[in-house]
N, C-alpha and C positions, 0 to 999 in steps of 0.2 A: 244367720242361723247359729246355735248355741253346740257345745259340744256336746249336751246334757240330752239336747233334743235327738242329737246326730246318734247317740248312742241306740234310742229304746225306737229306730229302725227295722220294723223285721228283716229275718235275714231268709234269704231266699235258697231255694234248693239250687246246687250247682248242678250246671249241665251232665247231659249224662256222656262220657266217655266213651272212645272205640272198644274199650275190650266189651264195656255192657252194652253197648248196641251188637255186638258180634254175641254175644251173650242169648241177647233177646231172642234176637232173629235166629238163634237155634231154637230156640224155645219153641220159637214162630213155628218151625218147619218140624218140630218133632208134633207139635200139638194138629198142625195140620195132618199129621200121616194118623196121628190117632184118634182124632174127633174131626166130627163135621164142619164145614163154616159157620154154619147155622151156632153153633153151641161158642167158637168162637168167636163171632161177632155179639154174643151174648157178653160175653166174659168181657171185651174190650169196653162194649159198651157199660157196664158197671165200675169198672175200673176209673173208666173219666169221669163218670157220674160221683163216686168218690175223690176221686182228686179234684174237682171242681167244690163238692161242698170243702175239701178239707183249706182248699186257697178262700173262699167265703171265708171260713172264719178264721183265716188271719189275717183277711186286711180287716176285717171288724174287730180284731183285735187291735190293728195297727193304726185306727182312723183317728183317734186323737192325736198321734201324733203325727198325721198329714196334718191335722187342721191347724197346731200350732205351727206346723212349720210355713204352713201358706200366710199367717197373721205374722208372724215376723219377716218376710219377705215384704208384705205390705209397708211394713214400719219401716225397713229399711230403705223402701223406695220412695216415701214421705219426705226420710230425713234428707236423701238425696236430692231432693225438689226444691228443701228449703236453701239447701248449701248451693244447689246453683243460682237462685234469686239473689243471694247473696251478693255469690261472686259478679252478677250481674250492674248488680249496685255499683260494687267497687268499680270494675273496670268503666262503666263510665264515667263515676269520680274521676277516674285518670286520667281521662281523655279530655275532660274539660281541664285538671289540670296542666296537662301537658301543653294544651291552646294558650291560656294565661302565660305560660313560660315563654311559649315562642313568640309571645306580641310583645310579651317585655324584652325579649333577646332581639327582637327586630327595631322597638325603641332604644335599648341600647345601643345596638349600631348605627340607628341613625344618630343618635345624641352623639357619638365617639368621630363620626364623619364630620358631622357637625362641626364639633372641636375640634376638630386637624385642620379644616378647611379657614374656622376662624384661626387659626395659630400661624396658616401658613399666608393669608391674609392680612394678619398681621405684620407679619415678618418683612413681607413686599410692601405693604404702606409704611414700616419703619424706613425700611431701604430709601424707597420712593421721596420720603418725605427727608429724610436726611440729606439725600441728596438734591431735592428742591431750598434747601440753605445754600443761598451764594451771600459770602462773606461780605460784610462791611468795606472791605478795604477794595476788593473786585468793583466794587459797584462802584464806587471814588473816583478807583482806575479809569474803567471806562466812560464815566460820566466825566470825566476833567478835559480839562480843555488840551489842545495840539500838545502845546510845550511842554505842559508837564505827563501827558503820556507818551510825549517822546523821552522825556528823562526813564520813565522806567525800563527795567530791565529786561532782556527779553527770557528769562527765567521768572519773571513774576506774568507776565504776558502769558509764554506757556501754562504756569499753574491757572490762568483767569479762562484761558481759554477752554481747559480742561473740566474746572467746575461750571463754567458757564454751558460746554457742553452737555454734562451730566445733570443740569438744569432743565434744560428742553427737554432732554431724553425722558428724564423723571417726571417733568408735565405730560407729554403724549404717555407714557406707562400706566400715570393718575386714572387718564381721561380712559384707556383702555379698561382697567382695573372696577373701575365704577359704572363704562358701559355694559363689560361683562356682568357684576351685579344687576344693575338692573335688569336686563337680560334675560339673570334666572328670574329674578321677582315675576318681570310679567309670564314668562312661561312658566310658573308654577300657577299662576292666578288664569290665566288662558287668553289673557289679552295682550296682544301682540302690538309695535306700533306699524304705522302704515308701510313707513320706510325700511323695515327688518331690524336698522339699528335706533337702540332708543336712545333719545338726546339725553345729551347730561346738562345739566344747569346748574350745576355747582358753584356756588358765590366765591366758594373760596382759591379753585380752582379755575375760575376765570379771573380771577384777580390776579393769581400766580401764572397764569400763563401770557396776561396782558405786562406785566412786571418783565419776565424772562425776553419777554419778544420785544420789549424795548431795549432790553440790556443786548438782545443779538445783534439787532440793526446796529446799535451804536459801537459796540465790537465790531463789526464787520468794517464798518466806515473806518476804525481806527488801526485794524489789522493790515488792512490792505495798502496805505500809504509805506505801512513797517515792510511789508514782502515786497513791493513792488523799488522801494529803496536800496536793497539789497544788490537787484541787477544794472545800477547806477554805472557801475565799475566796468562793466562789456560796453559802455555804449563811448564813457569817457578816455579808456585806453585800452591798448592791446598787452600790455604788461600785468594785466590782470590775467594770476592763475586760474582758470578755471577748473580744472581739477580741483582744485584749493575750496574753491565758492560753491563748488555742487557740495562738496562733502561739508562745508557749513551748513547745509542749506536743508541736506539729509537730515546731519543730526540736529541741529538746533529750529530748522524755520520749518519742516516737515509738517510738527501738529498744527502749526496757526493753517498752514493751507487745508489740512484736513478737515480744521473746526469749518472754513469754509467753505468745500467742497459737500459738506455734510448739509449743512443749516444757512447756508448763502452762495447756492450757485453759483448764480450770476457774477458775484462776484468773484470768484473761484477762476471763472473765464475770464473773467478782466484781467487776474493779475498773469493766467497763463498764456494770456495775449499779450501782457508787456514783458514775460520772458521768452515768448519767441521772437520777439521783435526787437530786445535788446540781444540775445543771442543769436539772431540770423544774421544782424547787422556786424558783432564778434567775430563772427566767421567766415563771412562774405570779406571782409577787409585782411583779416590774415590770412587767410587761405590766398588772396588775389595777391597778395604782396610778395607770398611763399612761390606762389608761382609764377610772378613775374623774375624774382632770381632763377628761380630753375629757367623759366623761358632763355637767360640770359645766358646761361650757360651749356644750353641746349643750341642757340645759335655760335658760340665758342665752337663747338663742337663740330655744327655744320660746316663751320668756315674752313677748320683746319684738315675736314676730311674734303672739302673742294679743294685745299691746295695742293693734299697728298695725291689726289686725282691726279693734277695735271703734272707730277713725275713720276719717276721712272723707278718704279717700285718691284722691280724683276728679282728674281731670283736669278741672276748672272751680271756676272763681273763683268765691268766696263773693259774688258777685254776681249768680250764674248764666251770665256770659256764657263762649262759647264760648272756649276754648282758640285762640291762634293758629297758625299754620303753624310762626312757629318756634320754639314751643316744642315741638312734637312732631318738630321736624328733628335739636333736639338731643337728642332721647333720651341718643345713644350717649357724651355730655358735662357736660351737667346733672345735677348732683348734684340737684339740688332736682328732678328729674322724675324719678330712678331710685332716691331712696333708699327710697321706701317700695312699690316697684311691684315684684311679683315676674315679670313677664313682660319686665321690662328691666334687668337686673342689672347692677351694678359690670361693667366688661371685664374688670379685673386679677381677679375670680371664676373667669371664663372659662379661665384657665389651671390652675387645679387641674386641668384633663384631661389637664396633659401630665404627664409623670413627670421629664427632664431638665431641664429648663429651666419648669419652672414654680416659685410664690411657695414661700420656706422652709415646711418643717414648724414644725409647733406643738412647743413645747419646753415641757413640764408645770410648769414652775415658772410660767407663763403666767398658768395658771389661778389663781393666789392673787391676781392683781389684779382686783377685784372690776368695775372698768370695762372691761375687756377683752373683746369681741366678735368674735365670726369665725362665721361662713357652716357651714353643713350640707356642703358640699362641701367645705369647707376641710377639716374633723373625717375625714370619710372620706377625703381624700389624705394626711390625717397618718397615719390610723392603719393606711389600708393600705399605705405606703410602707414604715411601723416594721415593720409585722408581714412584708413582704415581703423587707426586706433579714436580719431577724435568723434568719425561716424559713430563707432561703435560705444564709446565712454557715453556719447548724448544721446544714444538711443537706450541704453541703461538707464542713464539718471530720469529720462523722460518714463520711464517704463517703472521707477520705482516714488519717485518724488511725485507725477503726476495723478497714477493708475495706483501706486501703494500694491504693486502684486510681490514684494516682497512681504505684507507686514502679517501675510496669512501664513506665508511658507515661516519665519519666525515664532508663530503660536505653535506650530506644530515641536518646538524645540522644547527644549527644557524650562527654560522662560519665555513668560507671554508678550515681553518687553519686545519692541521690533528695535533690530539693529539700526546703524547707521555705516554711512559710506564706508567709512576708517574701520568698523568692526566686520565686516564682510570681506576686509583684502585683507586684514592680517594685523599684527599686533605690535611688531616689529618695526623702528624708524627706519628708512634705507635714503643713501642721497643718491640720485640719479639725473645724467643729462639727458635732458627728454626733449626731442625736437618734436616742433609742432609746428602747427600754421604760421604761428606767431613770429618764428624763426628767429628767437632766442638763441644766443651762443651757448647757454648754460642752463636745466630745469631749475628746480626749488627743492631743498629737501622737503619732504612729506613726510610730517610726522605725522603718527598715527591717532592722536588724540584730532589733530588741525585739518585733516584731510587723506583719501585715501592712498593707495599708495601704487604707482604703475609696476608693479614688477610684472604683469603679465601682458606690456604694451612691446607690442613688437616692433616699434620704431625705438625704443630704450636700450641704451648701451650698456653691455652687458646684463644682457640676459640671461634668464636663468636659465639651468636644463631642463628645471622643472615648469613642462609648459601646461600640467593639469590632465594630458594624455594617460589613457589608462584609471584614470579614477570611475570607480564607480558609479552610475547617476545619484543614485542615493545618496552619496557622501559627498559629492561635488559641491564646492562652494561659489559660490560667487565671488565678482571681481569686477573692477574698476568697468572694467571694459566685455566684461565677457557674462553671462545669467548663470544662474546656477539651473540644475535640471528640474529642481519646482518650480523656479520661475519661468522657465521655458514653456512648461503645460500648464501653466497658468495663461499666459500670453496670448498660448495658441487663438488666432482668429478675431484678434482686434484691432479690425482696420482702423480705430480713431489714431492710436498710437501711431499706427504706419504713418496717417496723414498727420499727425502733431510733427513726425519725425522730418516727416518733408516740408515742411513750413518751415525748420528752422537750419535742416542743412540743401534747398535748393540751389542756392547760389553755388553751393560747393562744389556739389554735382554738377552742375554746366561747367566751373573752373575746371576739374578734374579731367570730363569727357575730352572737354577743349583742349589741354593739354596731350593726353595718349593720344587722342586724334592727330595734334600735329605731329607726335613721332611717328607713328604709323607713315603720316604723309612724307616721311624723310628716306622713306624704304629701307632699313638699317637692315646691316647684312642678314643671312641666313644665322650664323650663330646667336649675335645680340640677340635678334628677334624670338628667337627658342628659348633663350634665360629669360626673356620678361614674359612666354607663354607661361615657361614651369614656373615662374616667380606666381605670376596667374592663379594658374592650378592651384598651389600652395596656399594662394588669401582664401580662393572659394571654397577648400577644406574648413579653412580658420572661423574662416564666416559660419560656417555649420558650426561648428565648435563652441562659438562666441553666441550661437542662437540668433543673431542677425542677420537672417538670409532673409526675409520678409524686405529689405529694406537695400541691403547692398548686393545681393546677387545679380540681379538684374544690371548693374552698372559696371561689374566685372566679370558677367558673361558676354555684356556688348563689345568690350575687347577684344576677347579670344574669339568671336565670330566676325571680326573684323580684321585680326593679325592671322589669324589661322590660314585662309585662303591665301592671303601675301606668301608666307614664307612655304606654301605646299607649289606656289607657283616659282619660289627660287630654289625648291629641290627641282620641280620638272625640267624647267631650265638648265640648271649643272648637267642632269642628265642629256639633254637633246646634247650640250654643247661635248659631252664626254663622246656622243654617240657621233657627233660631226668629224670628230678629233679620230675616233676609228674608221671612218669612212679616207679619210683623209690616210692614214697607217694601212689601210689597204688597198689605196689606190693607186695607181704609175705616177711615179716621179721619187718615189720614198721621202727622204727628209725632207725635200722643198715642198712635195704635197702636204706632209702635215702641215709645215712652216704655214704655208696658206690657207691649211685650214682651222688652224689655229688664231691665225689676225684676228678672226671673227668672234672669236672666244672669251675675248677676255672684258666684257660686261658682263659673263656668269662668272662660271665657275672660276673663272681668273679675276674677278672682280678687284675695282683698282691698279689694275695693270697696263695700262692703254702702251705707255710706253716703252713696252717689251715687247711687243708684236715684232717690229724691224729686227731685234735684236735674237728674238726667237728664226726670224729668219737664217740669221748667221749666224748663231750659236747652235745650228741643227734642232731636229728632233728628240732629242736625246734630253734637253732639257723642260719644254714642254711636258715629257711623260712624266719626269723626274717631279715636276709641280703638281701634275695630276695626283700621282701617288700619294707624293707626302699630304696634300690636303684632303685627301677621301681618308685617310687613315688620322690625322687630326681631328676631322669632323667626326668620323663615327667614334674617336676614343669621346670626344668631348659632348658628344648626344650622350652615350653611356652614362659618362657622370655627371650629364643633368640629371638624368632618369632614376640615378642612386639616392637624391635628397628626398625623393617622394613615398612613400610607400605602399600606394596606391597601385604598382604596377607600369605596365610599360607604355609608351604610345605605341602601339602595332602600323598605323599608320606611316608613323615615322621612319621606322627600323623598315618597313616595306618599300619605302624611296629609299632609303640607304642599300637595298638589296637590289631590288633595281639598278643602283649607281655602281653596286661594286661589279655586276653584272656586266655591264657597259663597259666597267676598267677591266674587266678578263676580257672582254673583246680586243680591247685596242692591245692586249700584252700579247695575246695569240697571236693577231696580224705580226706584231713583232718578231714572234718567233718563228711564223713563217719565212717572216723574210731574210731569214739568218741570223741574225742578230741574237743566238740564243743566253751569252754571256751577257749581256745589256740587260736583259729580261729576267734571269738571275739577280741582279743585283738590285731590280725595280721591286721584285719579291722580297728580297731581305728589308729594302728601304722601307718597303709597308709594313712590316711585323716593325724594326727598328722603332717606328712612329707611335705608333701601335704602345710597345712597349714602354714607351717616355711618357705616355698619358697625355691627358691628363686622367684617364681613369684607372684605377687598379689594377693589377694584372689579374687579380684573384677572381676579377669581377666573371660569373659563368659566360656573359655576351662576349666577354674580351678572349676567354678563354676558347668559346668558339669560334672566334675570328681567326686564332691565333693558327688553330688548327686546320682551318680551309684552305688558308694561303701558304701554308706549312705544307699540307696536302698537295695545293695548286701547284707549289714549287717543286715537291717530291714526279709528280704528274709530268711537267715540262721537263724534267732532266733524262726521264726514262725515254718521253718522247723523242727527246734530239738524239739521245742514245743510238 
């Protein structure tokens, strides 16, 4: 509508307002009081009848321009008819546009897939196929006769082996790579073959794959005389280091066994059947050699504690008189009071319990000097230290050379390179004398390029302090003899290993058993027998340590269930005999009663004494107790500081027969003081702290500390009493 139109609009009367309706309707009511209705409704009625004609003629005035205004409402609703037909147009022009776009954005994605997938398919058949080139010179190699690939080197060996591997690998890859292709082809096409996988018939990779599999056989045939030559040396002497020959064997002979563990089984097994069999044979021979000197020195031993038996090993002077105070003070110094007394032994004895820092192993050329002597504990730290470090060195080498569960725990490093023996212990040459089965007077140095290196063998002299305790699993490394903590959860649960293990050290283990067994059958006193439990203790720590409990626990828990009950039976003993020795102190006759009840005594806790009974007779009672004391306060300093090497804690056990025993000796001191004798009884009290105090344990130690205090108390007790 035009403004031109909008103008010549008639214009209307405005409403009528309140004041003229208030206006009117006086009008209304004046005209009602002066005229009739009748005259009124006259009047109204003419009044509409005029404003009725006078609205006629203005909308007949005003009807043209309704009309144009209705004709241009028409035209605009035309034009709006045509402009949506319009727009109709366009928008489905877009629409088909927009279709066209996204089939071409959908063939360009596929074309972009496409090409990535040929690029990366590319890429693997470059790889693939570069590494299905095995050199001219490899193929020579292998294909030449004995002599001249025994001239080559075994660094050119390794490289053949290496690419010859990456040959096969690279055929199976092929034959993958192209059944995957076909693959998609039929399932794009919808025909599938019967079998799921579709055959490949590739000319040119059957020809390369018949090429590689002759080049493997013939490898294999040639590899194997090279590895199984290697263990020539265990079978022709015993002067062959082997420490030495595993760490070759790691770093250099390692891949040929791997190429055939991979790609020639069988014979993988052949040749690790001719190294359990040239090494069980290694070991079964020095090991039985090892222990036939210790055998020999172990009967040394027997003989001369039979002859100490049949004299007169008393503490009293062939006078009869009574032993003084300090000569029982000195136990823990006195040669001349401890050499022939088995309840007060050498101190430096006392350390066979530890495994670091205790006295050298026996070294078997030992045994040819006919005056050479050593202790039944001595024999069992030697030969359990030998048999624990060689166990353990060949259950490593078998666990990494055989099984390779090191060469995963190495990818996880900084390089993907797997170490070798020499690089797992250290880096560092060291020379050390290292007794083994073999019973060399002297080790080999080992240097660290030639082989690895024992500083963590606990039969090696001079040992470190640093035994790998306290290291974090994470950061722990491995060693000769001992797994690192990836290699241990790696391991977990491989019985083949356990049984490789025992195929090559069984002999060892019957020598071994055989040996502790016949100590055991020797009954060695209550002390000995306690340093080679805690000696015990202390492997089956190690063994946990070392990650070799699968394999050695079982043969050094058969011991301590073997010695255990022995020496709990010569604590019960002391005591019955300590409890005889009171019965006697309290019964009529006084000194000649104990005298006789003492005779009986002395296969326990007087052990070795036989011929001092007579002489205990006529030397009174007085010395009897005197021997009682000083050896419960011996024994219990010298349990304490077995029990300080460990730190594991205490036997409870043990310390409860010892509480028990000292129990037994307050009885027989009370009888004593019963019977008057109260200055005697004094002086038995100072003699026990005295003992006590000479060690061989501590004073600082808390156990000593509270011993010290009981019998300090006891004595304070018995003085009030006689009071």
């Amino acid at each position: 509508m035009t403004e031109a139109s909008s103008s010549k609009l008639p214009s209307l009367a405005p409403p009528a307002t309140t004041d003229e309706l208030l206006a009117l309707s006086s009008q209304l009511v004046n005209l009602s009081k002066s005229e009739s209705i009748g005259q009124l409704y006259s009047q109204g009625k003419q009044k509409s009848e005029d404003a009725n004609k006078r609205l006629e003629a203005t909308l007949l005035e005003q009807a043209p321009s309704y009309v144009k205004l209705h004709n241009d409402l028409q035209a605009s609703r035309g034009m709006l008819g045509e402009l949506e037909s319009f727009l109709n147009v366009f928008y489905n022009d877009l629409n088909v546009l927009s279709n066209q776009m996204s089939q071409l954005q959908s063939k360009s994605i596929l074309l972009g897939q496409r090409l990535k997938n040929r690029r990366q398919l590319e890429s693997k058949l470059r790889t693939i196929v570069s590494d299905m080139v095995l050199e001219p010179k490899y193929i020579e190699l292998i294909f030449a006769d004995e002599a001249t690939a025994g001239k080559a080197g075994l660094e050119v060996w390794k490289g053949c082996a290496e690419r010859l591997s990456a040959c096969l690998i690279a055929c199976a890859e092929l034959e993958g790579v192209l059944r995957d292709q076909l693959g998609n082809a039929q399932s794009s096409s919808g025909v599938m073959s019967p079998t799921g996988q579709p055959p490949v018939d590739a000319k040119a990779l059957k020809e390369a794959r018949e090429v590689a599999e002759g080049c493997r056989l013939m490898a294999a045939s040639k590899i194997r005389p090279l590895l199984i030559s290697t263990f020539a040396p265990l079978r022709s002497s015993l002067s062959t280091n082997l420490p030495i020959l595993q760490a070759v064997l790691l770093k250099s002979y390692r891949p040929l066994f791997m190429f055939l563990s991979h790609h020639a089984p069988r014979v993988a097994i052949d040749v690790q059947r001719a190294y359990v069999a040239a090494a069980r044979l290694y070991f079964e021979t020095g090991f039985r050699r090892y222990e036939r000197s210790l055998g020999n020195l172990r009967d040394r031993e027997k003989s001369k504690r039979g002859e100490s038996s049949t004299s007169s090993l008393s503490f009293i002077d062939p006078a009869g008189k009574a032993v003084g105070l300090s000569t029982f003070g000195g136990l823990s110094g006195s040669s001349s009071a401890t050499v022939n007394d088995p309840w007060a032994p050498d101190i430096s004895q006392l350390d066979n319990a530890k495994i670091a820092d205790g006295p050298a192993v026996f070294l078997a050329y030992l045994a040819d000097d006919s005056s050479y002597r050593t202790s039944y504990e001595a024999l069992f730290r030697s030969l359990s230290l030998t048999f624990l470090d060689n166990a353990s060195s060949e259950y490593c080498f078998l666990a990494r050379f055989f099984e390779g569960i090191d060469l995963e725990v190495n990818k996880k490093g900084k390089s993907g390179e797997s170490t070798s023996g020499s690089q797992i212990t250290g880096s560092s040459a060291v020379k050390v004398r290292h007794a083994d089965a073999r019973g060399s007077s002297t080790g080999k140095a080992a240097d660290a390029d030639d082989g690895p290196l024992p500083e963590d063998s606990a039969s090696a002299l001079g040992d470190s302090d640093d035994e790998g305790h306290g290291i974090p699993p994470e950061e722990e490394q491995g060693t000769v003899t001992r797994l690192s903590a990836l290699e241990k959860a790696r391991i977990g649960g491989r019985g083949a290993l356990d049984e490789l293990w025992k195929q090559v050290m069984e002999p060892v283990v019957g020598t071994y058993t055989k040996f502790v067994t016949s100590i055991i059958a020797l009954h060695p006193p209550l002390i000995p027998l306690y340093t080679m439990l805690k000696l015990n203790d202390c492997i089956l720590a190690e063994v946990e340590i070392r990650g070799v409990s699968s394999v050695l626990q079982g043969n050094f828990m058969a011991f301590k269930l073997k010695a255990w009950p022995m020496m709990q039976k010569q604590f019960d003993e002391a005591i019955e005999n300590v409890k005889k020795l009171k019965t006697g102190s309290a019964g009529a006759g006084g000194g000649a009663a104990m005298a006789a009840a003492a005779s009986n005594l002395f296969g326990g806790f007087f052990g070795g004494q036989q011929g001092s009974a007579n002489q205990t007779a006529n030397g009174g009672a007085d010395n009897v107790i005197q021997l009682v004391c000083a050896r419960y306060a011996r024994l219990f300093s010298t349990i304490v500081h077995l029990n300080s090497f460990s730190e594991d804690g205490q036997d409870t056990m043990v310390f409860n027969s010892l509480t028990r025993l000292r129990g037994e000796l307050e009885g027989v001191l009370e009888n004593l003081a019963k019977s008057g004798t109260s200055e005697t009884v004094t002086t038995y009290y100072r003699l026990i702290r005295s003992t006590i105090e000479a060690g061989p344990a501590g004073i600082s130690l808390p156990r000593v500390q509270a011993e010290m205090s009981h019998w300090t108390e006891a004595e304070r007790t018995h003085r009030n009493v006689g009071k």
